[in-house]
GUZA-388070 format. One line per 4 residues: number of its first residue (from 1); their letters; for each residue x, y, z of C-alpha. Coordinates in steps of 0.25 Angstrom, whole numbers, plus 2048, in hexadecimal, padded with zeros to 3 digits. Layout:
<atoms>
NUM> a> X/Y/Z; ... $
</atoms>
This chain:
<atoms>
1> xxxx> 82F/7B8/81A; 823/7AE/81B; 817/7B6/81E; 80A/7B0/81D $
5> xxxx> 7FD/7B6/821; 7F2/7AD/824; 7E2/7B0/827; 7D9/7A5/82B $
9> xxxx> 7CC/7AD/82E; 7C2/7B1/823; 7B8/7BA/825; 7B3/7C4/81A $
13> xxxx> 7B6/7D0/823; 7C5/7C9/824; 7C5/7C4/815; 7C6/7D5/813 $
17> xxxx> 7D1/7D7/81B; 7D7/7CA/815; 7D5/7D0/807; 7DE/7DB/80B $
21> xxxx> 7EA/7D4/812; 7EA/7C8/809; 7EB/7D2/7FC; 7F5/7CD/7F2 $
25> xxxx> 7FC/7D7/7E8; 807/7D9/7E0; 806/7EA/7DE; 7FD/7E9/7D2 $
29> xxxx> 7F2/7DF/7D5; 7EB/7DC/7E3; 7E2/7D1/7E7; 7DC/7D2/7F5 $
33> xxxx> 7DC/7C5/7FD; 7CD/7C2/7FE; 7CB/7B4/7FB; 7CB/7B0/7EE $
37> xxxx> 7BF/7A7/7F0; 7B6/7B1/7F6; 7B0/7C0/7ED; 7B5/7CD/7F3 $
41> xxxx> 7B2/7DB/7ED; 7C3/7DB/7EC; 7C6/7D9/7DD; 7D6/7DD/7D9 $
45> xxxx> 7DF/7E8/7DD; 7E6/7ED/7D1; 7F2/7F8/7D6; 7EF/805/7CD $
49> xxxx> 7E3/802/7C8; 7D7/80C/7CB; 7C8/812/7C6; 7C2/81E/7CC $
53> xxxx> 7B9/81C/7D8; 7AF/823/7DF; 7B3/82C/7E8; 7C2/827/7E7 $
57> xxxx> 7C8/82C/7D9; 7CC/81F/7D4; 7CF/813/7DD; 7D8/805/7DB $
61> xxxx> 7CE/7FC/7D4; 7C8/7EF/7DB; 7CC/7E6/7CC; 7C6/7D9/7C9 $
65> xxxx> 7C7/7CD/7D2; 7D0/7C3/7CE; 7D4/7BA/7DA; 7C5/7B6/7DE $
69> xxxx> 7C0/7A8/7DA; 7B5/79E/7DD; 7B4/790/7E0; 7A7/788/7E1 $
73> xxxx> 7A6/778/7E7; 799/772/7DF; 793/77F/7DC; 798/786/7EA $
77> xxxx> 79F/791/7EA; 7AB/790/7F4; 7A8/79C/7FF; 7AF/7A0/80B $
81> xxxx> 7A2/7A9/80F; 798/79C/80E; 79F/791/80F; 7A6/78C/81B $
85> xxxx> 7B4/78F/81D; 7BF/785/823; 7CA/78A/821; 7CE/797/81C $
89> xxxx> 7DE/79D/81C; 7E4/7A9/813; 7F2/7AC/812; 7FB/7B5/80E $
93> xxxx> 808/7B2/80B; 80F/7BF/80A; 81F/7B9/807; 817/7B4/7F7 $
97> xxxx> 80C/7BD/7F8; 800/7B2/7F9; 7F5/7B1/7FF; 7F0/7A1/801 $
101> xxxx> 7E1/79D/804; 7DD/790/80C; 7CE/78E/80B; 7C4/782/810 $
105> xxxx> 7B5/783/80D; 7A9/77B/810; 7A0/77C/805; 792/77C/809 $
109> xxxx> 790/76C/804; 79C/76A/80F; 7A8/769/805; 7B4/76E/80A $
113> xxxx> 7BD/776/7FF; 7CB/779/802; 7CF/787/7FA; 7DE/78C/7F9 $
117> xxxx> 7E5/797/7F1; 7F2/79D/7F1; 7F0/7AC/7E9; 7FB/7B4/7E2 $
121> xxxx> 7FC/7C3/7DC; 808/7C1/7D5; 813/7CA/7DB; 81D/7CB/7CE $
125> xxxx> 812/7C8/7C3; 808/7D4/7C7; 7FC/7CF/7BE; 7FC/7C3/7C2 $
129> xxxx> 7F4/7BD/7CF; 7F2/7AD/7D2; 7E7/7A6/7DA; 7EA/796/7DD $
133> xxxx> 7E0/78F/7E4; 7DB/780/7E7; 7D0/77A/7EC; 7CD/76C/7F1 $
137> xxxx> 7C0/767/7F6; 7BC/75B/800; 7B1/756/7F5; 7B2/755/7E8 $
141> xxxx> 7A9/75E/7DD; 7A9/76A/7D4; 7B1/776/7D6; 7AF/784/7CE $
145> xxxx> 7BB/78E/7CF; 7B5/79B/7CA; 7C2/7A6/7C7; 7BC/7B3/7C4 $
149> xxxx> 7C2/7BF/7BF; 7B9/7C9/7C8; 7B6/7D6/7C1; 7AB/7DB/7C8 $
153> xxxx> 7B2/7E2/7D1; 7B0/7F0/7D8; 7B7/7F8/7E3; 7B2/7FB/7F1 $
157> xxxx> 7AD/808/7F2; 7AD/813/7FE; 7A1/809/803; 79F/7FC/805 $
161> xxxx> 793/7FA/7FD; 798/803/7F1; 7A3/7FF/7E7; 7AA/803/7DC $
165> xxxx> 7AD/7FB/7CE; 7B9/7FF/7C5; 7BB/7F4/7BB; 7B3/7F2/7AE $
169> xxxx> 7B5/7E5/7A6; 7B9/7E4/799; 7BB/7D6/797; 7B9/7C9/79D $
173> xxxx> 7BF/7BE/796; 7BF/7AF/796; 7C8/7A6/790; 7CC/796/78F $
177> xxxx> 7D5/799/79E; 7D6/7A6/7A3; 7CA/7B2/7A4; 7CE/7C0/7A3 $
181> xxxx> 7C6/7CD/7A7; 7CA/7DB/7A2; 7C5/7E8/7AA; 7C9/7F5/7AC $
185> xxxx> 7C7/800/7B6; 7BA/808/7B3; 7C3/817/7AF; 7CA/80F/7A3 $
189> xxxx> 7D7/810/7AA; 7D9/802/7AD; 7D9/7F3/7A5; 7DA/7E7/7B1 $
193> xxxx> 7DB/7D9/7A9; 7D9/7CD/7B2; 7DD/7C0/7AC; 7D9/7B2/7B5 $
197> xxxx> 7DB/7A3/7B3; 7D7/799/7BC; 7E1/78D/7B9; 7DE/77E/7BE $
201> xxxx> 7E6/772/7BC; 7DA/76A/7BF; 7CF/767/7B4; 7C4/772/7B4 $
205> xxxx> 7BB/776/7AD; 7BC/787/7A9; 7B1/78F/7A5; 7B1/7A1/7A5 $
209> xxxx> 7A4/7A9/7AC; 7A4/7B8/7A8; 799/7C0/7B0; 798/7CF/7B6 $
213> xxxx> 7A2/7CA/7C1; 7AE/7C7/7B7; 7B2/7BA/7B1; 7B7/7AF/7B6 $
217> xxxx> 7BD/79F/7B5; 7B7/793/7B9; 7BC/785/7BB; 7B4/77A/7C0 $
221> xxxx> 7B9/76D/7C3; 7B8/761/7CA; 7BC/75E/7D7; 7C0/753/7DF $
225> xxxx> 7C1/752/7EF; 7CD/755/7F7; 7D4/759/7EA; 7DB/767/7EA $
229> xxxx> 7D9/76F/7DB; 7E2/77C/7D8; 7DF/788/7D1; 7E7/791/7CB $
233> xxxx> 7E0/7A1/7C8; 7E9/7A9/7C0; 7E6/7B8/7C0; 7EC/7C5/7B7 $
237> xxxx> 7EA/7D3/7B9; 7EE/7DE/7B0; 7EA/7EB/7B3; 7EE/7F7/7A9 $
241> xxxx> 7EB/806/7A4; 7EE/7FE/796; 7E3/7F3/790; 7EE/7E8/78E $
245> xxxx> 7E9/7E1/799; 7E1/7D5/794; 7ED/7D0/78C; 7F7/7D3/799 $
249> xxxx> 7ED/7CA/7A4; 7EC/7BE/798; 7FA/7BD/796; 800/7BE/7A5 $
253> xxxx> 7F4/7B5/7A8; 7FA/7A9/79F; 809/7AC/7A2; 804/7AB/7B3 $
257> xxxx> 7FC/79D/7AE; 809/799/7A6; 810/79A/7B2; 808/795/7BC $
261> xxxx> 805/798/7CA; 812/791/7D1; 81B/799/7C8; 813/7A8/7CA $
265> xxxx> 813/7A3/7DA; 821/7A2/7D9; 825/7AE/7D2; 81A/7B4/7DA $
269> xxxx> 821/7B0/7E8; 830/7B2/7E0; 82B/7C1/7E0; 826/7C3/7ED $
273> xxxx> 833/7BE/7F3; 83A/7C8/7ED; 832/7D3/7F0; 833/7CD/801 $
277> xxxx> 841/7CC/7FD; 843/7DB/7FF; 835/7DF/808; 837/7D3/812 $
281> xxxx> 838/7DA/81F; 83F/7D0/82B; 83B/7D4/839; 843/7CA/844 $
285> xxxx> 83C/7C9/851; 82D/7CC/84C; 828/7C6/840; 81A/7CA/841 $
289> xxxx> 81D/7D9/840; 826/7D3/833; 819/7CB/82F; 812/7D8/82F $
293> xxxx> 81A/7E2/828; 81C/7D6/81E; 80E/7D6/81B; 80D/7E5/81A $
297> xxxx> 818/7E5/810; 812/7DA/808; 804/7E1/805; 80E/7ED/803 $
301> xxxx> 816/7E8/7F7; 809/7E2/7F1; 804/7ED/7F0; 810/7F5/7E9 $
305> xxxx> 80C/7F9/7DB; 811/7F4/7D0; 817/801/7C8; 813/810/7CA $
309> xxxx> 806/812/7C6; 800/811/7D4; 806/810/7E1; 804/809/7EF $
313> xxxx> 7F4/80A/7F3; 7EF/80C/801; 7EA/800/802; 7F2/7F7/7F6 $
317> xxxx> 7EB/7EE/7ED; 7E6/7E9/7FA; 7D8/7EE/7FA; 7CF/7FD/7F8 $
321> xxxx> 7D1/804/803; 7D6/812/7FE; 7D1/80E/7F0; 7DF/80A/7ED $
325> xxxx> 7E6/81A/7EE; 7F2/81E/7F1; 7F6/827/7FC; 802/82C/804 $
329> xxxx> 802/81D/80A; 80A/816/7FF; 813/824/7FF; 817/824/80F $
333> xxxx> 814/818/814; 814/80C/80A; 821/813/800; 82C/812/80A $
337> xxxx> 82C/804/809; 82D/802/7FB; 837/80C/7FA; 83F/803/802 $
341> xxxx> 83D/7F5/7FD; 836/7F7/7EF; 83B/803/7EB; 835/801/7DB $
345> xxxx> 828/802/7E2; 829/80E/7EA; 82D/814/7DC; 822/811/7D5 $
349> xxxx> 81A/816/7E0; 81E/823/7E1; 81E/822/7D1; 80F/822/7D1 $
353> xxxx> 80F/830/7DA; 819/834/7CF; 810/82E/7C2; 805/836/7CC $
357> xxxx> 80C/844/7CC; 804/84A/7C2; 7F6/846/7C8; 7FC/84B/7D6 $
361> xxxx> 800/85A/7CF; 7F0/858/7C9; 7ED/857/7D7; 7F5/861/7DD $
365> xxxx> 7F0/86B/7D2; 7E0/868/7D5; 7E4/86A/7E4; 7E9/879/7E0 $
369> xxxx> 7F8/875/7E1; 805/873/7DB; 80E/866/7D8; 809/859/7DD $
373> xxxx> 7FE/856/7E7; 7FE/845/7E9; 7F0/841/7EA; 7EC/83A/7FA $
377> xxxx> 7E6/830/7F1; 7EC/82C/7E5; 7E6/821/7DA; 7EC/81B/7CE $
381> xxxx> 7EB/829/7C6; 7F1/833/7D1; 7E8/83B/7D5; 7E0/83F/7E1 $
385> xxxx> 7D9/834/7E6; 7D2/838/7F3; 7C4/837/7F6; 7BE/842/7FB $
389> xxxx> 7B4/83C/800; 7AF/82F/803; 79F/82D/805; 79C/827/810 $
393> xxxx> 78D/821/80C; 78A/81C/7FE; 781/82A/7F8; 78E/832/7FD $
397> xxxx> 785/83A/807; 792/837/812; 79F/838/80F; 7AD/839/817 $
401> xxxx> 7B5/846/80F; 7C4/842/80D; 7CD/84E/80D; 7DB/845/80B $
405> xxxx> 7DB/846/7FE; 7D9/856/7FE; 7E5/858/809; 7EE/84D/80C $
409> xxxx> 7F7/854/805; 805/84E/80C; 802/843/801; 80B/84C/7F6 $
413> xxxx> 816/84D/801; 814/83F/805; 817/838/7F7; 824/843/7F6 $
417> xxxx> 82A/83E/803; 829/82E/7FE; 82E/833/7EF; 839/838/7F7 $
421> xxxx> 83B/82B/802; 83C/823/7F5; 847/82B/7F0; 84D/829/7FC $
425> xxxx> 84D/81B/7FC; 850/818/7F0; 857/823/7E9; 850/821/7DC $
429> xxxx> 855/82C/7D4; 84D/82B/7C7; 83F/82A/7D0; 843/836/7D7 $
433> xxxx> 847/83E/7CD; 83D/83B/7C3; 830/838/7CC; 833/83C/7DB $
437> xxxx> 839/848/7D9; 82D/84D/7D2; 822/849/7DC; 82B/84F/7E7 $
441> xxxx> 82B/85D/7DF; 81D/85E/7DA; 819/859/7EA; 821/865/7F0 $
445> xxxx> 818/86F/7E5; 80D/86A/7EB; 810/86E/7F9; 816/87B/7F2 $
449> xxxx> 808/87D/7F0; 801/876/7FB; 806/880/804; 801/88E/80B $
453> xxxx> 80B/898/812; 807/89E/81E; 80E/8A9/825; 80D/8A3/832 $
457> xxxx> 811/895/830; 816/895/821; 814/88A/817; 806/884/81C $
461> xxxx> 7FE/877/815; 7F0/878/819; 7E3/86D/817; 7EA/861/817 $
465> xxxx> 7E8/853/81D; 7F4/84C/824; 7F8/83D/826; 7ED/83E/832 $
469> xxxx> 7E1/840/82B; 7DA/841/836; 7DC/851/832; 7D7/857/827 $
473> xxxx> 7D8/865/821; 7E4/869/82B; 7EE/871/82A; 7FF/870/829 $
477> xxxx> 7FF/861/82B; 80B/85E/832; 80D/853/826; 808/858/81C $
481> xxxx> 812/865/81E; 81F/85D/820; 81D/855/815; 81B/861/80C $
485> xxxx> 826/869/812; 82E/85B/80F; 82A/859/801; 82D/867/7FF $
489> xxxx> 83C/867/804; 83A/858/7FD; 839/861/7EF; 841/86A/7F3 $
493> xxxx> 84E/860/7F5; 84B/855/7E9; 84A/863/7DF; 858/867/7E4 $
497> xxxx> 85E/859/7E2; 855/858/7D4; 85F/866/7D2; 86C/85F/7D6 $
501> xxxx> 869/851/7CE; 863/857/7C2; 861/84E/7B8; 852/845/7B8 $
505> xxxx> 850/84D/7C6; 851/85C/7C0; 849/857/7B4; 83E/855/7BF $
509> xxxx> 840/862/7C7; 83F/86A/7B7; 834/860/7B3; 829/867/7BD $
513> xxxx> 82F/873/7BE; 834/875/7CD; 83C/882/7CE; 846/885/7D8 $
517> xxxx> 83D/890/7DE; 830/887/7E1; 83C/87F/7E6; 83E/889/7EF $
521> xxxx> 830/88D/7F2; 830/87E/7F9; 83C/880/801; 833/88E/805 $
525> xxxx> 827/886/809; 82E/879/80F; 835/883/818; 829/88B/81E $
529> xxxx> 81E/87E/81E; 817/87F/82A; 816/872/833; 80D/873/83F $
533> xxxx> 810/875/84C; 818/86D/857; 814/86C/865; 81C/863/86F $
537> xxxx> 823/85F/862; 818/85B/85D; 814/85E/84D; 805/864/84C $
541> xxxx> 7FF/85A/841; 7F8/865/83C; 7F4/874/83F; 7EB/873/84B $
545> xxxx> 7ED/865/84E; 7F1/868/85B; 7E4/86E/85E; 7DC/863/85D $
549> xxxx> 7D5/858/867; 7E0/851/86E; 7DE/841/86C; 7E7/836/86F $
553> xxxx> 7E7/827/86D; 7F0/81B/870; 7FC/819/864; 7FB/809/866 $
557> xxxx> 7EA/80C/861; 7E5/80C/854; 7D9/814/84B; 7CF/81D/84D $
561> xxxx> 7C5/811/854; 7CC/814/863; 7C8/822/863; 7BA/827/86A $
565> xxxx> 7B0/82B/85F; 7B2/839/862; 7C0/83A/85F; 7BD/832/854 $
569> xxxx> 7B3/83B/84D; 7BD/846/84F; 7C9/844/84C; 7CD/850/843 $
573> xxxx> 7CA/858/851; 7D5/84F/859; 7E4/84D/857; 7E4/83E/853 $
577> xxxx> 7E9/83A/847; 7E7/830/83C; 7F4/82C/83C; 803/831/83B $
581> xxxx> 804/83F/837; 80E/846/83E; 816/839/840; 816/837/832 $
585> xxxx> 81D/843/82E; 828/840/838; 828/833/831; 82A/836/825 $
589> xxxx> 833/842/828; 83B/83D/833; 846/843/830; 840/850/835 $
593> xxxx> 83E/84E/842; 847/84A/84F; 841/83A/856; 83E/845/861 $
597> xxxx> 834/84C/859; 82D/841/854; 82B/839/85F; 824/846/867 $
601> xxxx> 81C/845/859; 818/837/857; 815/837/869; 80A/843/866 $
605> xxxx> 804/83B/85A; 804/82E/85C; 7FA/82E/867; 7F1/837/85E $
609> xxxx> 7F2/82E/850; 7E6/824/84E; 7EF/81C/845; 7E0/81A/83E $
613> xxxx> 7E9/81B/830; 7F1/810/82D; 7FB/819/829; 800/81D/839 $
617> xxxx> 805/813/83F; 812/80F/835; 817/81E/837; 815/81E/846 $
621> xxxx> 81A/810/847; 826/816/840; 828/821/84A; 827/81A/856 $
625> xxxx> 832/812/853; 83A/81D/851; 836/822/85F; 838/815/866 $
629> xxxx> 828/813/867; 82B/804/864; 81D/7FF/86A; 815/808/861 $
633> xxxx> 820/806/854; 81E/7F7/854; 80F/7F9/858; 80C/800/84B $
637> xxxx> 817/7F8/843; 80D/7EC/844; 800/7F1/844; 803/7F7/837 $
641> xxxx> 80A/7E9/832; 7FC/7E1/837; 7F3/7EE/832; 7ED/7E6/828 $
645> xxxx> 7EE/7D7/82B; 7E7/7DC/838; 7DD/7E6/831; 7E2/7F1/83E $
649> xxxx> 7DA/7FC/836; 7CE/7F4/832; 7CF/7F6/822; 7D9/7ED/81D $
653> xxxx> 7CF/7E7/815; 7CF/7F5/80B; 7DF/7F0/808; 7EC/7EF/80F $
657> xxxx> 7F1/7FC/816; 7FD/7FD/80D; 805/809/812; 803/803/823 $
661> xxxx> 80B/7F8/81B; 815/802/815; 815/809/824; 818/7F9/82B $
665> xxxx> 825/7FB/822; 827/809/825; 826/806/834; 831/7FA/831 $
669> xxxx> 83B/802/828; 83B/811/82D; 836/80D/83B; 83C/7FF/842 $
673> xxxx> 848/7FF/83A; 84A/80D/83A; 84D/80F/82B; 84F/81D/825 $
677> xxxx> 854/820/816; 85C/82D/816; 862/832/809; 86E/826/807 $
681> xxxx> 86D/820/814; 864/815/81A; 863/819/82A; 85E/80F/834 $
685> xxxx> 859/80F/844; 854/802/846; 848/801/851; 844/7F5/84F $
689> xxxx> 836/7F1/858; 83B/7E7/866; 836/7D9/861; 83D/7DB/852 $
693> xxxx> 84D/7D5/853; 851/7D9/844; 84A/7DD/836; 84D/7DB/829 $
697> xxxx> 84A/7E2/81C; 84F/7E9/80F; 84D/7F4/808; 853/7FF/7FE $
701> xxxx> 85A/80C/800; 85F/813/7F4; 860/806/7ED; 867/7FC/7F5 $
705> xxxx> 85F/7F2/7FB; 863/7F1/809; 861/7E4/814; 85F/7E9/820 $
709> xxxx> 85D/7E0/82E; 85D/7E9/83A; 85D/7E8/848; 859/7F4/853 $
713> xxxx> 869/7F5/854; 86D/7EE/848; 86E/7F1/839; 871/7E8/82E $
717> xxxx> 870/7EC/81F; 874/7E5/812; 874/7EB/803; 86F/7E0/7FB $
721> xxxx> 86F/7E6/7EE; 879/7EF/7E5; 877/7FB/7EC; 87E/804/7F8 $
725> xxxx> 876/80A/805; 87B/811/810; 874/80B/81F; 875/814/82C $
729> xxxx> 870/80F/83A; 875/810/848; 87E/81B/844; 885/815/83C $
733> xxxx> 887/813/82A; 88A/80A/820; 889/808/812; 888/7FC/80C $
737> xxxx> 889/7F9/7FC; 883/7EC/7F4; 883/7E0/7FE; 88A/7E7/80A $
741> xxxx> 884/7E5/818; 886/7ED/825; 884/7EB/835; 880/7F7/83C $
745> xx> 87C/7F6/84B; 87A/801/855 $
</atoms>
């Protein structure tokens, strides 16, 4: 797999976007891909860190700069904005996770200076990032290298003009080679220690500047013409609740300058290649849709934290949009894939809801509730996170009310149902009886709770919002009360097994207490949930749904700017939706519902979805492959591949739309290949789009690691590890123990 992106065109509308698709990470630490050379208001994502925010709760921290430098040519500073530019490539090499620059300027007394870099977050070495550079000019003179550590720093804010600082120095540091700032987030919570060295073999002379914007290193040397002169920036960052950190960013910054750059690029690239090693996707026949869902997958696992104190954000440690929360995203949409092919990830993912139960019960209990109510926001401390509102003007006289965080309830079901997918994945029994089982049980006394009986319909759950958040305060959303009914007869099942195993599992179940009579008061309420009413076999969203303005639109369309400004404004009076709804029930639950069923489903709502939520089109692109929609399947697959190298929804530049990336997967997996993981059985339908010959992938099941190539009549899987799995497709069984291969075709 050898897949480099390359942009030629710079523009400071572009350089945003750029910023966001040319990120580097390695799940603690995220550097945007602005140019080095040029400022940006874009300091350092650190995964986990936060401070509390206007408006916001607490939001991921925009951390000292540490990547920028500047270059001045006898006393002019090097300047893609004033100078003029002859040559300008970026690109990123996703196979070693690097991004390259290729600059030519012409300095405003007509020299011409060549600039290149190759930059490195270290993938193995988590504290460690690497910025090589040379620079030659056609005359000869005085060149100054100015390598700051930028602390004056500060997040942008609900408006443009308004922004937010979090970080307070504490020290700045000079010494003989290296420069050393130590910061922390404004609550206390935090320490961030930022070691920098800026190593050159040729002679220079070095000299430190401390001011309000930080501190940084200067060299200055001599220059001749035509001669190329290589630089070397060394950067550590530790980030910690604990105040070690100085001590920590010193020493890893010597043992990375011990090394050198050609030993960390190698072990760098050595780790990457593992990691390809099992994520590498192989689609015969078209390799730009292999191209994409590899770029997806590569801003995915960069993003991936690096233990359980926080989990997969929005929008990664790519940018600020959604002030770096959580929400149901990583649990639905970006999980499954790690599930299958990091599995250690998705476990420490779904740790942090566990580490989080406790703030979840506090939320439940505020809300007038029982067990555990998931937050639709979530920061580093697990608690609700919402906004509910966001002002509009700067004096706050106009605000947009958000109600999400007050009723999208599915959340607490949504977070149950991926507990329970990874369990059946990987049938990790210490996770499930210590952590999972205990999240799917306090989840079911919350809809215990959330309920209301009515005599006339029976269990009802009013005020909520659905995945189609066109409609608020609606009652018995279709999702909403199947998922509940599912997490509900979820608790109902994992309690009777916690009975049977004992053990760890029964230790759980005694721990908070569930008897077997509010056991059975679940079973009772599962039973008797109400779910809306079907007409023509169509599912009612939510009560009254029906009644509303009828508004179509074309599938193969996209957003909300198509329609007139009257539908526009009144949305909530129509029945479009934001996205999948409905559909994305049937998804997730497919097991209850006949192809037949769906498919008069998915034909009622498709036309009636504005997609204007990145979140719609990997589910609907999944059900039309099962319904032979193949148009509309592949259609959706690649838009959601290219939705951020081609900036479809217009923001790309607020961070990389991580669970679209998760759904490209999805879409591959559960959809193309027709993949489904039952209790001890792998099942697969292939329905692979015309133009693709053959794919190739692995992933885990229980355990084994499994090599699968498939064809639309053509299964063939290989254990390649020490394990045993059973495969079923075209009718047809095998099971296959350590190195064992089989063929089946249909």
């Amino acid at each position: 797999m050898k897949y480099n992106f390359k942009f030629k065109e710079y523009t400071p509308k572009e350089e945003a976007v750029y910023g966001t698709v040319l990120t580097l990470g390695n799940g603690h630490i995220g550097i945007r891909g602005e140019i080095e050379l040029e400022p940006t208001i874009y300091g350092t994502t650190i995964a986990g860190v936060y401070d509390y925010a206007p408006y916001f709760y607490r939001e991921i921290v925009n951390a000292p700069r540490v990547i920028g430098i500047q270059a001045f040519f006898n006393g002019e500073p090097l300047s893609l904005s004033t100078q003029r530019l002859l040559k300008y490539e970026r690109e990123l090499n996703i196979e070693d996770a690097t991004l390259k620059t290729a600059l030519c300027l012409e300095t405003q007394n007509g020299t011409n200076i060549e600039y290149e870099s190759i930059r490195i977050v270290h993938g193995k070495r988590k504290n460690i990032v690497l910025l090589k550079f040379a620079i030659k000019a056609s005359e000869d003179g005085i060149l100054t290298i100015i390598s700051p550590i930028k602390t004056d720093v500060a997040n942008p804010s609900y408006r443009d003009d308004i922004t937010v600082r979090h970080i307070d120095v504490e020290e700045l540091k000079a010494h003989e080679d290296y420069i050393y700032a130590g910061t922390r987030t404004l609550d206390g919570k935090y320490k961030i220690g930022i070691a920098s060295s800026l190593v050159s073999k040729s002679k220079a002379k070095r000299s430190f500047l401390k001011n309000a914007g930080g501190i940084s290193e200067i060299l200055t040397l001599n220059v001749e013409k035509g001669k190329s002169y290589e630089f070397t920036k060394y950067i550590t960052i530790v980030s910690s609740e604990s105040p070690e950190v100085k001590e920590k960013a010193i020493r890893e910054l010597q043992d990375a300058k011990e090394l050198g750059f050609e030993a960390l690029y190698t072990e760098h690239k050595n780790y990457w290649q593992e990691v390809w090693n099992l994520a590498k996707v192989e689609i015969e026949g078209d390799k730009e849709a292999e191209r994409g869902l590899a770029f997806s997958l590569f801003h995915l696992i960069q993003s991936a934290p690096i233990n359980d104190k926080i989990s997969l954000t929005a929008r990664g440690i790519h940018g600020f949009g959604y002030r770096g929360h959580v929400f149901w995203d990583t649990d639905i949409y970006a999980l499954p894939f790690f599930m299958a092919v990091f599995p250690k990830k998705a476990r420490d993912m779904l740790k942090y809801r566990y580490n989080n139960l406790d703030a979840a019960r506090e939320n439940a209990r505020l809300n007038g509730y029982e067990g555990a109510q998931f937050p639709w926001e979530s920061a580093d401390d697990g608690y609700e996170a919402t906004p509910p509102l966001i002002p509009l003007d700067i004096v706050g006289k106009e605000a947009v009310r958000i109600y999400t965080g007050e009723e999208e309830h599915h959340i607490t079901a949504d977070v149950a149902y991926a507990v329970e997918l990874y369990y059946r994945f990987t049938k990790d029994e210490e996770f499930m009886s210590k952590y999972g089982l205990e999240i799917i049980l306090e989840a079911a006394r919350f809809w215990a709770s959330r309920v209301e009986y009515e005599s006339d319909k029976g269990y009802v759950i009013e005020k909520v919002i659905g995945p189609d958040e066109y409609h608020e305060h609606i009652n018995n959303s279709f999702f909403t009360n199947l998922m509940a009914k599912y997490n509900l007869l979820l608790a109902v099942r994992y309690f009777e097994k916690a009975k049977k195993l004992g053990g760890t599992w029964h230790e759980t179940v005694q721990r908070i207490g569930v008897s077997e009579e509010e056991v059975k008061t679940w079973t009772e309420i599962a039973e008797k949930i109400y779910l809306p009413r079907q007409i023509g076999g169509v599912f009612e969203e939510f009560d009254g749904y029906f009644e509303l303005a009828d508004y179509t639109v074309d599938p193969y369309g996209l957003g909300e700017k198509r329609l007139p400004e009257e539908v526009r404004r009144n949305l909530r009076k129509t029945r479009l939706i934001k996205q999948a709804d409905v559909i994305a029930a049937q998804y997730l639950l497919k097991e209850q519902f006949d192809l037949e069923t769906i498919r008069k489903n998915f034909d009622y709502y498709i036309v009636r979805t504005t997609h204007a939520s990145s979140l719609s089109m990997p589910t609907y692109s999944i059900i039309a492959s099962w319904l032979g929609y193949d148009d509309l399947a592949y259609d959706y697959f690649m838009k959601c591949a290219f939705i951020d190298l081609n900036n479809i929804y217009g923001n790309t530049q607020d961070g990389f739309h991580l669970a679209t990336a998760g759904g490209v997967w999805q879409i591959f997996f559960r959809g193309f290949c027709g993949i489904d993981v039952k209790d001890d059985i792998v099942e697969i339908a292939p329905r692979l789009p015309q133009k693709w010959t053959s794919v190739k992938m692995k992933f885990f099941f229980k355990g084994a690691l499994v090599e699968l190539e498939l064809k639309n009549d053509e299964v063939k899987a290989k254990v390649i590890n020490d394990r045993r799995v059973k495969i079923r497709a075209f009718g047809k069984e095998s099971s296959l123990g350590p190195g064992d291969e089989v063929v089946l075709r249909g």
